[in-house]
Backbone bond lengths (Angstrom), bond angles and torsions (degrees), N, CA, C in turn:
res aa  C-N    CA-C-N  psi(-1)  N-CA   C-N-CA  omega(-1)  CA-C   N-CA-C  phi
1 X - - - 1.455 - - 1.522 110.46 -
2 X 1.473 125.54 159.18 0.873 142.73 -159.74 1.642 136.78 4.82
3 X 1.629 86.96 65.01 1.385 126.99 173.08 2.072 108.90 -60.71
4 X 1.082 82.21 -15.38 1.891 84.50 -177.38 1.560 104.09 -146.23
5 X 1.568 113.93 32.03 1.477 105.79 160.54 0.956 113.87 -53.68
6 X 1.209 111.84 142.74 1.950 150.84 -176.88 1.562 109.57 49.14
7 X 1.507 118.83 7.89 1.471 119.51 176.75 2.039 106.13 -70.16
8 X 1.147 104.30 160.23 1.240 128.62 -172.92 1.649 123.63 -102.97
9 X 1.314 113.44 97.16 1.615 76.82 -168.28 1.782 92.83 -154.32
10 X 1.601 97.38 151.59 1.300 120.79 -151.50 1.401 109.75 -98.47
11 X 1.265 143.53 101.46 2.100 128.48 -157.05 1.768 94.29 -130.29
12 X 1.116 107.72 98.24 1.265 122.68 156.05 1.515 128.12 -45.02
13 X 1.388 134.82 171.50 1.258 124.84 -166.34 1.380 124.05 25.67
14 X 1.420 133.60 24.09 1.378 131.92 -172.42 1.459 134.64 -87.88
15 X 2.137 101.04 8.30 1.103 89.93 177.25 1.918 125.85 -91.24
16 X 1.632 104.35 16.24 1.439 89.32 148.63 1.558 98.98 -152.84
17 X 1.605 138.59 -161.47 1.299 137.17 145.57 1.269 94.08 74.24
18 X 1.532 101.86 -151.41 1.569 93.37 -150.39 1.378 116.21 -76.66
19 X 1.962 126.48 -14.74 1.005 112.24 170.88 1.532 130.62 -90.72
20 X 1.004 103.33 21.13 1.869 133.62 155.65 1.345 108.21 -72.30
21 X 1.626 108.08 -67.16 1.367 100.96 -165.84 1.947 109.28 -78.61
22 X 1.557 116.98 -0.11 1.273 101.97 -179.91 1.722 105.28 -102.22
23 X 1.648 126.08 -9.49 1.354 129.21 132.67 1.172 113.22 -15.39
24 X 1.467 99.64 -88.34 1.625 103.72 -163.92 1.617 138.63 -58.92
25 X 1.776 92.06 -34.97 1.543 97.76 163.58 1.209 104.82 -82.39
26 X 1.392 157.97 0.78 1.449 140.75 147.55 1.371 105.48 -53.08
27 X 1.437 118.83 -65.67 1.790 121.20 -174.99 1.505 112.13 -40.54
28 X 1.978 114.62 -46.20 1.268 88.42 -161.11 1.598 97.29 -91.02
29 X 1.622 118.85 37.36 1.493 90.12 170.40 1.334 89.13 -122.24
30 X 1.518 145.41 31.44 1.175 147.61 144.82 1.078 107.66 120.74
31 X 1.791 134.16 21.36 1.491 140.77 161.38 1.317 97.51 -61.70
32 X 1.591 112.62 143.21 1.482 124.13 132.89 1.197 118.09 -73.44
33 X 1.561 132.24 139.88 1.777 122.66 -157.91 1.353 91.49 -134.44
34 X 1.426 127.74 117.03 1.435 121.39 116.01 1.482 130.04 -54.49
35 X 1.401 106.63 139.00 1.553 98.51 -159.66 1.567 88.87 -140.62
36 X 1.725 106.98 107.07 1.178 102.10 -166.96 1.946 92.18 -119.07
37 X 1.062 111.12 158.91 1.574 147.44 -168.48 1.566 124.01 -156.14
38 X 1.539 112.77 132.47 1.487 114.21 -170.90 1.566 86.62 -68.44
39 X 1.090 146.53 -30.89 1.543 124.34 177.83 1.234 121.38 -101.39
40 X 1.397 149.44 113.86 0.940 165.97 123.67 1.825 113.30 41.40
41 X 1.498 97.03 -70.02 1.529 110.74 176.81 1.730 132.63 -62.84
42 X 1.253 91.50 -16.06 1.705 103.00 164.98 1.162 127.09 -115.37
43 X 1.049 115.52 -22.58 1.616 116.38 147.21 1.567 122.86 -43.41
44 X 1.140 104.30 -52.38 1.781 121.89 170.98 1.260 100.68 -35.32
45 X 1.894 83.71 -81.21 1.681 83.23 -169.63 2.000 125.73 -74.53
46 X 0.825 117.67 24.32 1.170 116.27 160.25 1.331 109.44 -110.07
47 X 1.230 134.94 2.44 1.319 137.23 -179.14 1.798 98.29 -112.67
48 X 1.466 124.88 -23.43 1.366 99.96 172.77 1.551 104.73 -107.15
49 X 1.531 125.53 22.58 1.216 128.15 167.99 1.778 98.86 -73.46
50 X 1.930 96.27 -50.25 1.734 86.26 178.97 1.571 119.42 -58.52
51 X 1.226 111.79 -35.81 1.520 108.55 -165.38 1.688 97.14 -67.62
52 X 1.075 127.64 -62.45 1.495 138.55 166.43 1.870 101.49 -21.08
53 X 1.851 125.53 -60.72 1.437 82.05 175.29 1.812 102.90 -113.28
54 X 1.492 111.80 88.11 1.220 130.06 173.30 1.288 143.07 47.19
55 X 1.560 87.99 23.43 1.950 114.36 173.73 1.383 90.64 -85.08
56 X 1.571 99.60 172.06 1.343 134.62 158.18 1.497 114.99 -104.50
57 X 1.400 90.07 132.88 1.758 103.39 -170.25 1.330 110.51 -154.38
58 X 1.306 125.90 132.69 1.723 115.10 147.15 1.529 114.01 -131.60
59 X 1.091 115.17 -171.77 2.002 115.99 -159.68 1.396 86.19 -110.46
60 X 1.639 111.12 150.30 1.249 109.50 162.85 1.712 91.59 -137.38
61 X 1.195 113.50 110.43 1.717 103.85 162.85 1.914 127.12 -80.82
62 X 1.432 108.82 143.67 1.363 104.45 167.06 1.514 109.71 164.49
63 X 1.369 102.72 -170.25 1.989 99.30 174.23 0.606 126.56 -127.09
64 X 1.734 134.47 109.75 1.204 156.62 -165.96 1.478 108.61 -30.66
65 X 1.271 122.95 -25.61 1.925 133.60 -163.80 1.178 95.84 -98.47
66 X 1.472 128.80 -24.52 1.311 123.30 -177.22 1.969 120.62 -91.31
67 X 1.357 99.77 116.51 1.582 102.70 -166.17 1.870 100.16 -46.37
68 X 0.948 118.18 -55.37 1.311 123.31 -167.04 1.705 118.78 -53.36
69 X 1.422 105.31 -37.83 1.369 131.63 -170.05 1.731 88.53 -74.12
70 X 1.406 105.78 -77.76 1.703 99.71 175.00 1.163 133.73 -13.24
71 X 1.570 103.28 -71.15 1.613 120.31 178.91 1.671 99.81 -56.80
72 X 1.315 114.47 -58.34 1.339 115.98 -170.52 1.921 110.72 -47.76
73 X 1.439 112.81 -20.98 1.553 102.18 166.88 1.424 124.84 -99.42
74 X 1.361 117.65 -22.36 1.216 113.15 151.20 1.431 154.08 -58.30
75 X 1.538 92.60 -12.92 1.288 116.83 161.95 1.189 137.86 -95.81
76 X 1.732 101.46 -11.79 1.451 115.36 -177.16 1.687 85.17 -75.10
77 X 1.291 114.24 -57.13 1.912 106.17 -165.75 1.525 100.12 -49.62
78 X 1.475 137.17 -40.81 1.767 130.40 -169.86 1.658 86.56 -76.25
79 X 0.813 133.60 -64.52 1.883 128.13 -174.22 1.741 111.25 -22.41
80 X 1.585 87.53 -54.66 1.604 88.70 -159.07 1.808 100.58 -93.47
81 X 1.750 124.39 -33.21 0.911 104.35 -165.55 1.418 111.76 -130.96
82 X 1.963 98.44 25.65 1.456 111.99 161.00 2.051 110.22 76.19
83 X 1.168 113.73 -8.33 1.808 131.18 159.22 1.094 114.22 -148.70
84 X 1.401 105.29 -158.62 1.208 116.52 176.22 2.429 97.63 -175.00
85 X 2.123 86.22 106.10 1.427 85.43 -173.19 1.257 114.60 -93.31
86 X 1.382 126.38 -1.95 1.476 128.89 -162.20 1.916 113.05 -147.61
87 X 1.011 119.01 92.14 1.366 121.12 168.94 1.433 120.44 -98.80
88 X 1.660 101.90 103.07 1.717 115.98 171.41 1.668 113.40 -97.72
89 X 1.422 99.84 97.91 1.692 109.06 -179.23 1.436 96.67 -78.55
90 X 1.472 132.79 93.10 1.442 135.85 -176.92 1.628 89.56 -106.35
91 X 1.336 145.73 -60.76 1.502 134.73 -154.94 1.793 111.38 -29.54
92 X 0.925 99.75 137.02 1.220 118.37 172.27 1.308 121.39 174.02
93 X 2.176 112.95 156.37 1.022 113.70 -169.19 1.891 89.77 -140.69
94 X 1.624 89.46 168.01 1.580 95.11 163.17 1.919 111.60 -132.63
95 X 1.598 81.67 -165.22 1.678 77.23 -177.95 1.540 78.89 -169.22
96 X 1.770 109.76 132.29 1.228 125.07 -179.12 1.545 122.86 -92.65
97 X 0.929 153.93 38.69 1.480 165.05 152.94 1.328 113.15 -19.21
98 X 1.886 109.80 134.27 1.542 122.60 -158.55 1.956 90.06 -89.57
99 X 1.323 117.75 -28.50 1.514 113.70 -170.86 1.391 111.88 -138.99
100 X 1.381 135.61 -172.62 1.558 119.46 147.76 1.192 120.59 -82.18
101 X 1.130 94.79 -22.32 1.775 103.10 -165.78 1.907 105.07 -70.22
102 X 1.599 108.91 -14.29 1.838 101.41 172.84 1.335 82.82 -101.60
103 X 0.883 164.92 37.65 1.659 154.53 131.95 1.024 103.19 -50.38
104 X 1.706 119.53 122.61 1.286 125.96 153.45 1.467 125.15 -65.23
105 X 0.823 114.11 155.07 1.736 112.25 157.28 1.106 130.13 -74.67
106 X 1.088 114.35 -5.03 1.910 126.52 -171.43 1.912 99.23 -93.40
107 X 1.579 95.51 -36.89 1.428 96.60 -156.60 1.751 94.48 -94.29
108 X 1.469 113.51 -30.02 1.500 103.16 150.31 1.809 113.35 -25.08
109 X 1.125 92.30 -99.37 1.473 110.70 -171.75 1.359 114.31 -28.33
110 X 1.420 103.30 -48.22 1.677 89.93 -165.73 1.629 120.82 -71.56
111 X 1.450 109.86 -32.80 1.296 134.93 153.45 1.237 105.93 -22.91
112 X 1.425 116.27 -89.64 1.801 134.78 -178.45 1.671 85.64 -49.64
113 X 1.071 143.40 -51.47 1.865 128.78 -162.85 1.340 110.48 -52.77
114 X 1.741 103.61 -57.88 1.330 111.56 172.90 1.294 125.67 -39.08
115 X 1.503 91.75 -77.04 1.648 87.26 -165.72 1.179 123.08 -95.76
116 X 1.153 122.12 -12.88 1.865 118.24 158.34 1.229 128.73 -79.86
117 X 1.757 108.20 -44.66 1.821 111.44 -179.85 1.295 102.26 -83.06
118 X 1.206 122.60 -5.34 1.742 111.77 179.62 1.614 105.57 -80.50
119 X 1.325 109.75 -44.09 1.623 102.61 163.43 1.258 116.72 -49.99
120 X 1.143 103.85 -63.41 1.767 105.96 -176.07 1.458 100.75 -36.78
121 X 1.244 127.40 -82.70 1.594 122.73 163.15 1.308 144.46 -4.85
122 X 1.366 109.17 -43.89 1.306 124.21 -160.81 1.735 89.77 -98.17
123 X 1.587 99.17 -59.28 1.738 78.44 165.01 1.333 157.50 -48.94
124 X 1.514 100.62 -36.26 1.199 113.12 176.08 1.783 122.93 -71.86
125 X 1.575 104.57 -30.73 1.181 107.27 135.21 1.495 146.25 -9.26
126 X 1.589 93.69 -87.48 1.666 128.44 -178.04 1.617 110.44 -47.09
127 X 1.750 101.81 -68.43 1.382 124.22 -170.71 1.386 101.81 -0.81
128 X 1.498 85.21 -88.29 2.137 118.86 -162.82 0.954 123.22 -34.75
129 X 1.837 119.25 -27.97 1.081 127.75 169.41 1.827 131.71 -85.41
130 X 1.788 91.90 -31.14 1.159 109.81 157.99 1.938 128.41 -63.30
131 X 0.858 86.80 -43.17 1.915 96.95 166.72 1.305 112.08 -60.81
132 X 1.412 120.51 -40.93 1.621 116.26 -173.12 1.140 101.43 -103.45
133 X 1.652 121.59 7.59 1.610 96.85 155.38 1.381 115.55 -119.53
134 X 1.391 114.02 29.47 1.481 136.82 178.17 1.550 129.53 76.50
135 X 1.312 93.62 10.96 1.688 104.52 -171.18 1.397 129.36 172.99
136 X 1.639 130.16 176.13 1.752 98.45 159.13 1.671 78.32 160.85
137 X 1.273 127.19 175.25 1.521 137.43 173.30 1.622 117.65 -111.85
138 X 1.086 119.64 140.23 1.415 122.62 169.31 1.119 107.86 -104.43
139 X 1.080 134.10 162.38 1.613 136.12 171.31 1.539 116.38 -169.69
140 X 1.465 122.86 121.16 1.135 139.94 -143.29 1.827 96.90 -113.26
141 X 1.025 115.01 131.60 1.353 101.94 171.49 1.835 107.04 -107.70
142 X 1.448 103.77 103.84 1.142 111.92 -171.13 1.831 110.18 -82.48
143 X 1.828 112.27 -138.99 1.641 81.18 -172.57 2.005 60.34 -158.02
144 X 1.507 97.59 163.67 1.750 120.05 159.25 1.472 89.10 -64.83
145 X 1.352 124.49 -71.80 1.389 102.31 168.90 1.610 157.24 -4.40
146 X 1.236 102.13 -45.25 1.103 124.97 168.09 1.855 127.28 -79.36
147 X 1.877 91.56 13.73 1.678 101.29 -176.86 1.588 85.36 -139.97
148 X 1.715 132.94 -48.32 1.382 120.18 170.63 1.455 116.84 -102.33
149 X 0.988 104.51 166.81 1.581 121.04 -168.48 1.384 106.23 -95.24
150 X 1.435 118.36 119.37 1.703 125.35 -176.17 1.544 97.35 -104.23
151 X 1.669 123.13 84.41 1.755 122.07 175.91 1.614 93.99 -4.32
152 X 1.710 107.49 -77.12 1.531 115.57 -162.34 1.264 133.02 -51.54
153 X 1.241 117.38 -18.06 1.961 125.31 173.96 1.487 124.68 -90.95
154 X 1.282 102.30 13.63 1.478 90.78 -156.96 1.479 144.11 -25.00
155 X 1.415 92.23 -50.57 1.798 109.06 156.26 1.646 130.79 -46.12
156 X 1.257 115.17 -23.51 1.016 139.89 175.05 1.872 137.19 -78.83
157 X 1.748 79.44 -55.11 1.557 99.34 140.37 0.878 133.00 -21.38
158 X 1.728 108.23 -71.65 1.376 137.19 -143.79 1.644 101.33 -87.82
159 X 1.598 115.49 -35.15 1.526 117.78 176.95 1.547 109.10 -86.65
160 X 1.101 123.89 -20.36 1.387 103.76 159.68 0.968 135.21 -104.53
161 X 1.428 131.75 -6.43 1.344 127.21 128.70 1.539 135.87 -29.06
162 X 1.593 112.39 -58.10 1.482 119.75 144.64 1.318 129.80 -42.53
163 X 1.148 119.32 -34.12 1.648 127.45 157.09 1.304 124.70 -61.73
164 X 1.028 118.21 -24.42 1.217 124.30 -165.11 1.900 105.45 -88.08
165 X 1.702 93.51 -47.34 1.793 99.52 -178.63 2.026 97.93 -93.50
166 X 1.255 133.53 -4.48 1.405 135.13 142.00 1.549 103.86 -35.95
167 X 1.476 99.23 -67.43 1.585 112.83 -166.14 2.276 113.94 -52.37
168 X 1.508 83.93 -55.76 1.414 79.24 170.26 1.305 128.09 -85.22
169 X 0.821 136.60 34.94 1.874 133.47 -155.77 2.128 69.91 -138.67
170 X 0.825 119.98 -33.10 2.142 114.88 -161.60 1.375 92.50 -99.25
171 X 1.538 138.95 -52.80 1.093 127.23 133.51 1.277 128.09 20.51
172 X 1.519 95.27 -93.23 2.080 102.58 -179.98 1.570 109.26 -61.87
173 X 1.024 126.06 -45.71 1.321 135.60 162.35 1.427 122.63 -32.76
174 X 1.065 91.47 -87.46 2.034 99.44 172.88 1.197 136.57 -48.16
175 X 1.504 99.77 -20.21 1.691 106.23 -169.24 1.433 105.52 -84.68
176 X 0.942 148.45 -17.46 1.532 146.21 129.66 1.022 113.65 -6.23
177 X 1.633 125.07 -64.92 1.005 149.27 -168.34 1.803 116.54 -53.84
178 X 1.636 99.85 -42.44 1.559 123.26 -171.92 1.425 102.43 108.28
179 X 1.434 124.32 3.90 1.484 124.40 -179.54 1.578 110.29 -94.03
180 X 1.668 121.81 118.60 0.767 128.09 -165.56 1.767 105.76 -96.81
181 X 1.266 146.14 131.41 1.002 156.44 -173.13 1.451 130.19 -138.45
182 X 1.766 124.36 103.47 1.278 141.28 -121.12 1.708 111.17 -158.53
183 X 1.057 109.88 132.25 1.692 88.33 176.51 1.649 115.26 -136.82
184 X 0.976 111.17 120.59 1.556 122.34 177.40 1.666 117.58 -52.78
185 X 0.971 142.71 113.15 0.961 147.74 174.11 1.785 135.35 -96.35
186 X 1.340 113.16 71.72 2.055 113.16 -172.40 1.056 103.40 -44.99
187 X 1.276 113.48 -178.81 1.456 128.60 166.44 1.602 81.94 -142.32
188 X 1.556 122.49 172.35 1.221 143.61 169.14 1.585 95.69 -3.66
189 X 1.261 106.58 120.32 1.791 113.64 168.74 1.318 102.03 -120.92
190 X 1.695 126.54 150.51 1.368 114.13 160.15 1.927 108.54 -100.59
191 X 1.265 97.50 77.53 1.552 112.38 160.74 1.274 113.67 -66.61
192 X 1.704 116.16 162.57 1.931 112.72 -169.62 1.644 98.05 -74.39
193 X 1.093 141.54 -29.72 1.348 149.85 158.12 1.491 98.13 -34.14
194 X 1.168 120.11 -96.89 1.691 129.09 -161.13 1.433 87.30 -54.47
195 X 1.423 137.99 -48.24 1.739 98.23 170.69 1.425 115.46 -82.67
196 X 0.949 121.52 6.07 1.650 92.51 161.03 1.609 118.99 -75.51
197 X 1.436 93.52 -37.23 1.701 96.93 -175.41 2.128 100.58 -68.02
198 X 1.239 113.54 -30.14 1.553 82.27 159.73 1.619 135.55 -95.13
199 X 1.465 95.23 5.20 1.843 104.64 164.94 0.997 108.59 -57.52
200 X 1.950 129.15 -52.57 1.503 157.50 -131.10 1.610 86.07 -102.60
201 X 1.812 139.45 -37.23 0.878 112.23 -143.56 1.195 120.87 -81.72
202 X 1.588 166.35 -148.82 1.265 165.74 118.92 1.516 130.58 -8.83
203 X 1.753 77.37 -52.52 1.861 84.37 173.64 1.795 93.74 -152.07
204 X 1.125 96.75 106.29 2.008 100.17 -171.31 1.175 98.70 -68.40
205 X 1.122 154.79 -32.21 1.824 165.21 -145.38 1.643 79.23 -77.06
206 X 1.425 124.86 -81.99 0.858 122.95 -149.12 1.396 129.37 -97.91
207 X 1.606 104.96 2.46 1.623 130.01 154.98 1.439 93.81 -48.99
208 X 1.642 103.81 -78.15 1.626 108.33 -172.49 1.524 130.69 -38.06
209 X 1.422 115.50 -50.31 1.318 129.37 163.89 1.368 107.00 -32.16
210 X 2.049 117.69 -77.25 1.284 108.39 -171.23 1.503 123.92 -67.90
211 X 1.658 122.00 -14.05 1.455 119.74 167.73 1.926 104.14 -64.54
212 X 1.456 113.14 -18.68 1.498 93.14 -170.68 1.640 87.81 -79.70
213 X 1.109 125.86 -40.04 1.980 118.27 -149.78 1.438 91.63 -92.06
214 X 1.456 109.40 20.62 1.757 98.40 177.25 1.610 113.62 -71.81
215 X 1.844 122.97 -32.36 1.205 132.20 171.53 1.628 102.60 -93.52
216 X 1.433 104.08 172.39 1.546 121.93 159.17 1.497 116.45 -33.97
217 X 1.771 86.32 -75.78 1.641 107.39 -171.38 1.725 100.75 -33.88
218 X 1.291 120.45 -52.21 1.393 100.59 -178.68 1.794 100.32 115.60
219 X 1.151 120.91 7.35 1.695 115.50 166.07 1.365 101.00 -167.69
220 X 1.772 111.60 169.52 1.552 99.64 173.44 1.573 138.96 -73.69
221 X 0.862 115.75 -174.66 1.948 101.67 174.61 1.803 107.02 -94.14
222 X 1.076 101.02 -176.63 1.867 110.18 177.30 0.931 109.76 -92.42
223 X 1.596 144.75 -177.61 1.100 133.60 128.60 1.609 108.20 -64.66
224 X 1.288 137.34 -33.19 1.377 123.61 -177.87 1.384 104.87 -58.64
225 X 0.712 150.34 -87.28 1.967 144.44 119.76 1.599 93.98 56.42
226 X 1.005 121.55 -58.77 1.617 108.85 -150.93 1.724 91.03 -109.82
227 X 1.271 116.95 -42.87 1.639 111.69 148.76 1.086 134.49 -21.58
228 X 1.742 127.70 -72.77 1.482 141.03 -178.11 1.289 101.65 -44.57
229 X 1.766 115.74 -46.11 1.326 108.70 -170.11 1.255 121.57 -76.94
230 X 1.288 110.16 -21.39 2.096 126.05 166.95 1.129 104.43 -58.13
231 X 1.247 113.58 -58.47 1.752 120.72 -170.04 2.307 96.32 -54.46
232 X 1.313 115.24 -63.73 1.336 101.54 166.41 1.383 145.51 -40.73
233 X 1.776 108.96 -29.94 1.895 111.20 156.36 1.296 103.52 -70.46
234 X 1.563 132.07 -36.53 1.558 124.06 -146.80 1.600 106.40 -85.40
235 X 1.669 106.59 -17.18 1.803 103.39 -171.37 1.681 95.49 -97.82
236 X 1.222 97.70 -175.66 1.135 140.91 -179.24 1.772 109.54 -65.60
237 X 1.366 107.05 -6.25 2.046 128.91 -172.72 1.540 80.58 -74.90
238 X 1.517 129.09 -50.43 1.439 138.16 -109.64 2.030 82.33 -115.33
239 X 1.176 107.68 3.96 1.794 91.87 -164.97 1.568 130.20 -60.56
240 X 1.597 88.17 -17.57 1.893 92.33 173.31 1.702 107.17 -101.47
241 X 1.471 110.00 9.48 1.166 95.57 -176.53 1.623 121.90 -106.84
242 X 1.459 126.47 125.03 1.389 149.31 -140.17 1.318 112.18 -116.90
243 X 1.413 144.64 97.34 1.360 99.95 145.33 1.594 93.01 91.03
244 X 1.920 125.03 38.53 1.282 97.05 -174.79 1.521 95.87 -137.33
245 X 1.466 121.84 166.42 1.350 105.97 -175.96 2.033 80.59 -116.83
246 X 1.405 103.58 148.24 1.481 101.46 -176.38 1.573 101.88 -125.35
247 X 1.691 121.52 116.08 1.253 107.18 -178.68 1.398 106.49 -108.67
248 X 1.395 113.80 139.22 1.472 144.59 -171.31 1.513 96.91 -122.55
249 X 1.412 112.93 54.67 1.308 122.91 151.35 1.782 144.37 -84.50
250 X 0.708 126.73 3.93 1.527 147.93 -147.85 1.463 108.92 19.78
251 X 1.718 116.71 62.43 1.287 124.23 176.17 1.415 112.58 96.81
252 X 1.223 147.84 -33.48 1.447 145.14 -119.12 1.406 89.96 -82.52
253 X 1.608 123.69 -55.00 1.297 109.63 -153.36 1.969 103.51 -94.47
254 X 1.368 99.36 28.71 1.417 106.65 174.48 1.573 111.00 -94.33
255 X 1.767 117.67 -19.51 1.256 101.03 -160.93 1.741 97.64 -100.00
């Protein structure tokens, strides 16, 4: 416990899945949490779930792709708690496509907005404040993805892969600074998303089945699962660690 007393720290996409569950285990190890979400209403409530069992939390709504929205959450954490020691750029989305050639262009973009330019964003943000207060963590929530190739994501692929060499190229850079920059990497999570898409699917029995034998281990991970291991780049455990991509896959991209 309180591996991140009185630290500050900002977790994007957190109003459900894994940047929910890496919210909450920040609070109960003594983070103050902005807990920001493109919608408004789950952000809330995952931010007065912390206050409810005796974290510190407040909501910040907006969209990670949007310059204004960015800045506007990074500043809510210096507003209210005067810095900002921990930035987890987790938002992200996908989009499953049979070829490239039915790839839209809309869903290109928004894809790449999300989850690559929203880092870019969120950092550029963060930095300035992090430098003049001598230090602080970044943390990228990258994907197994972003090391194998899923035919069906392409877009997806392609931004976390870019995330991944984003992550190290700011890395070498920052750490001068005392800013450590790192990116967590899931493999298969059962987030309320990934079960809906096997509630929705054809035959859910056996959606579920092949999401469990998708890794080694033999089932999917948690979001607490992909948390514990966030919470380990974001403390003080993580201090020699630089510049690393960490996969919390249960084997997949081992075989």
């Amino acid at each position: 416990m309180d591996r991140l007393k009185d630290k500050i720290a900002l977790v994007t996409g957190a109003g459900s899945g894994i940047g929910q569950a890496c919210a909450e285990v920040y609070a109960e190890e003594g983070a103050k949490v902005v807990v920001n979400d493109i919608n408004g209403e789950p952000a809330e409530r995952v931010a007065a779930g912390i206050r409810d069992r005796g974290g510190v939390a407040i909501a910040c709504q907006g969209d990670v792709s949007v310059a204004a929205d960015a800045t506007r959450m990074v500043e809510a954490a210096v507003a209210e708690w005067g810095r900002i020691d921990i930035l987890h750029s987790n938002a992200g989305i996908q989009k499953m496509v049979e070829s490239i050639e039915l790839l839209e262009e809309r869903d290109w973009d928004r894809i790449l907005d999300v989850n690559l330019k929203g880092t870019y964003l969120l950092s550029k943000a963060a930095v300035p404040h992090m430098k003049c207060q001598g230090g602080g963590v970044i943390l990228l929530t990258g994907s197994e993805m972003g090391f194998l190739a899923d035919p069906l994501t392409p877009p997806y692929n392609a931004s976390k892969g870019g995330m991944h060499m984003l992550m190290k190229s700011m890395a070498v850079n920052l750490i001068k600074h005392g800013i450590r920059v790192n990116a967590v990497c899931p493999g298969i999570t059962n987030t309320p998303l990934l079960q809906m898409e096997i509630d929705t699917s054809p035959d859910p029995a056996a959606t579920k089945k092949a999401y469990h034998a998708w890794a080694p281990i033999g089932r999917m991970g948690q979001p607490r699962e992909m948390a514990t291991a966030a919470l380990f780049l974001v403390s003080d455990d993580a201090s020699f660690v630089v510049g690393t991509t960490l996969l919390v896959d249960g084997g997949f991209c081992a075989v």
